[in-house]
VEXPA-729280 format. One record per residue (C-alpha): residue number from 1; x, y negated, z; residue in three letters. Coordinates in nm, 2 decimals, padded with zeros to 4 digits, always signed. Layout:
// residues N
+-----+--------+--------+--------+---------+
! num !   east !  north !     up ! residuo !
+-----+--------+--------+--------+---------+
! NUM !      X !      Y !      Z !     ALA !
...
+-----+--------+--------+--------+---------+
***
This chain:
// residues 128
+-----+--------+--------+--------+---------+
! num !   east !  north !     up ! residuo !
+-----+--------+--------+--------+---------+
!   1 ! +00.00 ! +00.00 ! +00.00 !     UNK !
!   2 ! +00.29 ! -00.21 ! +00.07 !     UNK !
!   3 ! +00.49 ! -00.18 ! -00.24 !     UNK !
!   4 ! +00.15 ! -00.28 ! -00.43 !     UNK !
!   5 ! +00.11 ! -00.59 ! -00.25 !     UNK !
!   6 ! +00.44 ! -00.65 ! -00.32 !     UNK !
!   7 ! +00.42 ! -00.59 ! -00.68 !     UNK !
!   8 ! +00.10 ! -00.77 ! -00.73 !     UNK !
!   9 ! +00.26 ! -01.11 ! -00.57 !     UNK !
!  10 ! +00.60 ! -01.09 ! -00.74 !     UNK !
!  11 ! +00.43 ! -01.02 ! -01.07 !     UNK !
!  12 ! +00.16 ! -01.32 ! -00.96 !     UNK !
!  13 ! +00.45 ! -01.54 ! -00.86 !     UNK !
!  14 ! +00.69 ! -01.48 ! -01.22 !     UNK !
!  15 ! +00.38 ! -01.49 ! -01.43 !     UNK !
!  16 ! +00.42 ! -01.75 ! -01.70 !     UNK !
!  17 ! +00.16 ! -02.01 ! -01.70 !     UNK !
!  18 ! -00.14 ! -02.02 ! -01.91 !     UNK !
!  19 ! +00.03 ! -02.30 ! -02.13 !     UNK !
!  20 ! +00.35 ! -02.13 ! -02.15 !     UNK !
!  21 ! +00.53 ! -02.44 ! -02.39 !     UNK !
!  22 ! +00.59 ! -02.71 ! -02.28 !     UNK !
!  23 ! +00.28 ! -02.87 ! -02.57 !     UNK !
!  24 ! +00.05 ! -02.56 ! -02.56 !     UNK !
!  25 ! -00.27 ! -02.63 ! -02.54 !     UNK !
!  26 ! -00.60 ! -02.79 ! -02.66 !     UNK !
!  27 ! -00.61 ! -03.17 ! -02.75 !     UNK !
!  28 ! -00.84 ! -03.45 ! -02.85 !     UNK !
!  29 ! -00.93 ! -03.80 ! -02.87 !     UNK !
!  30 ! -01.08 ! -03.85 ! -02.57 !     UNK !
!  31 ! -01.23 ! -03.63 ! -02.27 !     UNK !
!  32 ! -01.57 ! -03.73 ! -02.43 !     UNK !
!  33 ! -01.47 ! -03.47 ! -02.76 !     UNK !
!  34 ! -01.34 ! -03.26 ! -02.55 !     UNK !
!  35 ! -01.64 ! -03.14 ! -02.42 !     UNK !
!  36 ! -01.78 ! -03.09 ! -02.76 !     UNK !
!  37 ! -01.82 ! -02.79 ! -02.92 !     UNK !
!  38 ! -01.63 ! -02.92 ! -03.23 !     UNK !
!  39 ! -01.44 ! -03.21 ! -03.31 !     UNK !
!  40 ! -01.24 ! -03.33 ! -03.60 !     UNK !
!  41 ! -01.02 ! -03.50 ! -03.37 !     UNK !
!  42 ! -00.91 ! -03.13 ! -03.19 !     UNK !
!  43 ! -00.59 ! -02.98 ! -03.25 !     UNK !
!  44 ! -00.42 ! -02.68 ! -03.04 !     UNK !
!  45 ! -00.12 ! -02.65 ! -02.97 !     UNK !
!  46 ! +00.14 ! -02.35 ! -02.97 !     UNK !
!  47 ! +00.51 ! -02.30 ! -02.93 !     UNK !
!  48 ! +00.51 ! -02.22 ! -03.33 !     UNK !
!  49 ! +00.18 ! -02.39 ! -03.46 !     UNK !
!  50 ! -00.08 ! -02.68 ! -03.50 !     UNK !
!  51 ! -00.43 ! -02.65 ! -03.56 !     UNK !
!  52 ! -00.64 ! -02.91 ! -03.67 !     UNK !
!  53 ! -00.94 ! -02.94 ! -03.80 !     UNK !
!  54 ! -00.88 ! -02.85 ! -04.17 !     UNK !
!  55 ! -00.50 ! -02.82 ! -04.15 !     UNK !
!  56 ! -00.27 ! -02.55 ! -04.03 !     UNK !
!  57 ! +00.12 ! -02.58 ! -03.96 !     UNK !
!  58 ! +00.40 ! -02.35 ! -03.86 !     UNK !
!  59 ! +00.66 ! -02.56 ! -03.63 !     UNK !
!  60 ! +00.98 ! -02.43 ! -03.63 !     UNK !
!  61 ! +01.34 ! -02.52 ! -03.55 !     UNK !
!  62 ! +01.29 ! -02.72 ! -03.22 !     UNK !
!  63 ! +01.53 ! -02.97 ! -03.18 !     UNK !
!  64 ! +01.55 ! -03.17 ! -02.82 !     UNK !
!  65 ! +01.62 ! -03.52 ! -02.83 !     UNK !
!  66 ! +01.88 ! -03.67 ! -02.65 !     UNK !
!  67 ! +01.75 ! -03.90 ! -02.31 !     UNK !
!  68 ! +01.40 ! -03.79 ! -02.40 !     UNK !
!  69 ! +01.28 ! -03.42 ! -02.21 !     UNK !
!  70 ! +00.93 ! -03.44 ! -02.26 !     UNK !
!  71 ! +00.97 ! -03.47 ! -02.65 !     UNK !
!  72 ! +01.08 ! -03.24 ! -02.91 !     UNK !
!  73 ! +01.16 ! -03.26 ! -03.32 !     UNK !
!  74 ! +01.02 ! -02.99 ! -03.53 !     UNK !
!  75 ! +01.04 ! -02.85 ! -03.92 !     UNK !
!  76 ! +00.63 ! -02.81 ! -04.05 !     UNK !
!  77 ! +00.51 ! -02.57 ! -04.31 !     UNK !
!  78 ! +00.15 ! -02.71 ! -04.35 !     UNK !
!  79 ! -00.15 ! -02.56 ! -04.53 !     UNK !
!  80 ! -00.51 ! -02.72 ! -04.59 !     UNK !
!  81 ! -00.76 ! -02.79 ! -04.83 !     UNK !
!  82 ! -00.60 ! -02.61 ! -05.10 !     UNK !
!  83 ! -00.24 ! -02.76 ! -05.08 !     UNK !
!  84 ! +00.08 ! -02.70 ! -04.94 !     UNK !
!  85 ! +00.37 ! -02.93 ! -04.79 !     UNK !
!  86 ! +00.66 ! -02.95 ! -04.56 !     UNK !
!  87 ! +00.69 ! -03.24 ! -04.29 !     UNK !
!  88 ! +00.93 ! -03.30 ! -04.00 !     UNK !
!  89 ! +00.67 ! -03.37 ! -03.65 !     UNK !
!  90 ! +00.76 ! -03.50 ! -03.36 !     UNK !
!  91 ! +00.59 ! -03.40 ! -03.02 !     UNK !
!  92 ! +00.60 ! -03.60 ! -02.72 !     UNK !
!  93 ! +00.40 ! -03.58 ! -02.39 !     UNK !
!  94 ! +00.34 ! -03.92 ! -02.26 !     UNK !
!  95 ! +00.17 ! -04.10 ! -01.91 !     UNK !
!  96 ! +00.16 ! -03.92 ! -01.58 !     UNK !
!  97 ! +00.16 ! -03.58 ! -01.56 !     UNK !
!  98 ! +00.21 ! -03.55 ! -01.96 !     UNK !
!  99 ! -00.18 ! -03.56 ! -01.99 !     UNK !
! 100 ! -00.19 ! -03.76 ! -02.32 !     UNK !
! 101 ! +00.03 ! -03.63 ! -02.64 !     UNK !
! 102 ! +00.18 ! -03.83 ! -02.90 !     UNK !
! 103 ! +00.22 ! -03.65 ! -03.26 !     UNK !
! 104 ! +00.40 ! -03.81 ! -03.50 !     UNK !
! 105 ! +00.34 ! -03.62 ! -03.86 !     UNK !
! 106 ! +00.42 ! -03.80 ! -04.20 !     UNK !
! 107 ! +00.47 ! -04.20 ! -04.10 !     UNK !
! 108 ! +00.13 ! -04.16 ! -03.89 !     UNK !
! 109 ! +00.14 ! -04.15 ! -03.50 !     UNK !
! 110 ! -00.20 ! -03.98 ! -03.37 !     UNK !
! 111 ! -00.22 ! -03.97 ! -02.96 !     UNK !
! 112 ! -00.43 ! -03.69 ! -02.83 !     UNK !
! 113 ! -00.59 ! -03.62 ! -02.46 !     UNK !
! 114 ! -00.51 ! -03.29 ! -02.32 !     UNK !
! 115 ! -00.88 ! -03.09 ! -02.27 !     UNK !
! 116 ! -00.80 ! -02.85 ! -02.05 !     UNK !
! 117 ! -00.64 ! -03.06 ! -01.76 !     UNK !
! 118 ! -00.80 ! -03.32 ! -01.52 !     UNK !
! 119 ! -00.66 ! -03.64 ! -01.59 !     UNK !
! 120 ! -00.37 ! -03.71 ! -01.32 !     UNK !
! 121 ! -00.30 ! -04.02 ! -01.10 !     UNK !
! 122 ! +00.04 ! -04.14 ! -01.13 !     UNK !
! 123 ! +00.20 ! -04.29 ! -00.81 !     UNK !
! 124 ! -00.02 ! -04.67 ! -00.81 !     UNK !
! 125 ! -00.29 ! -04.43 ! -00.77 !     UNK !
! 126 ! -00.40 ! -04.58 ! -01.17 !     UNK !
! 127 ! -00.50 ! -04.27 ! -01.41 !     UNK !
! 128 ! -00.23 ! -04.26 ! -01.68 !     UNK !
+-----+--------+--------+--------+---------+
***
């Protein structure tokens, strides 16, 4: 009984988190189209993809940026709507607590709201 107590914390304790990078997740304009059922606005987030609404891309060769740790450079194969193209995209979680996410894809800077996350007070006691 012991050794499955023990097993069942440590495992508990190691688990990795439900967002597991440091971007994962589901974002969107505002916590208003977040609680939609669909908005055009959404993307998710993985530590090799972007979903939005009508466009898919496949991130790859992250590249940290100097004096900046919650941002990160990545190489996009895209796909939607019947064409095809490569992009560089930066990623970059911004305002306490990283709830807010800026992308940067193609000359256009697009900030998102994380969904799944209350929004977090930063140390003023201000949301951020």
């Amino acid at each position: 009984m012991r050794k499955i107590f023990w097993t069942t914390v440590t495992l508990g304790f190691f688990a990795a988190p439900a967002w597991a990078g440091p971007f994962d997740g589901v974002w969107d304009g505002s916590g208003a189209q977040c609680q939609r059922a669909m908005s055009d606005g959404r993307v998710t987030v993985s530590e090799t993809a972007l979903a939005f609404w009508e466009t898919h891309c496949t991130l790859s060769n992250p590249t940290a940026i100097r004096d900046m740790p919650d941002a990160m450079l990545y190489d996009a194969a895209c796909s939607g709507e019947g064409e095809t193209w490569a992009s560089r995209v930066l990623l970059a979680r911004l305002s306490f607590g990283g709830d807010r996410l800026l992308i940067l894809m193609g000359g256009v800077e697009t900030i998102r709201q994380r969904c799944d996350a209350p929004p977090v007070s930063g140390p003023d006691g201000l949301k951020g």
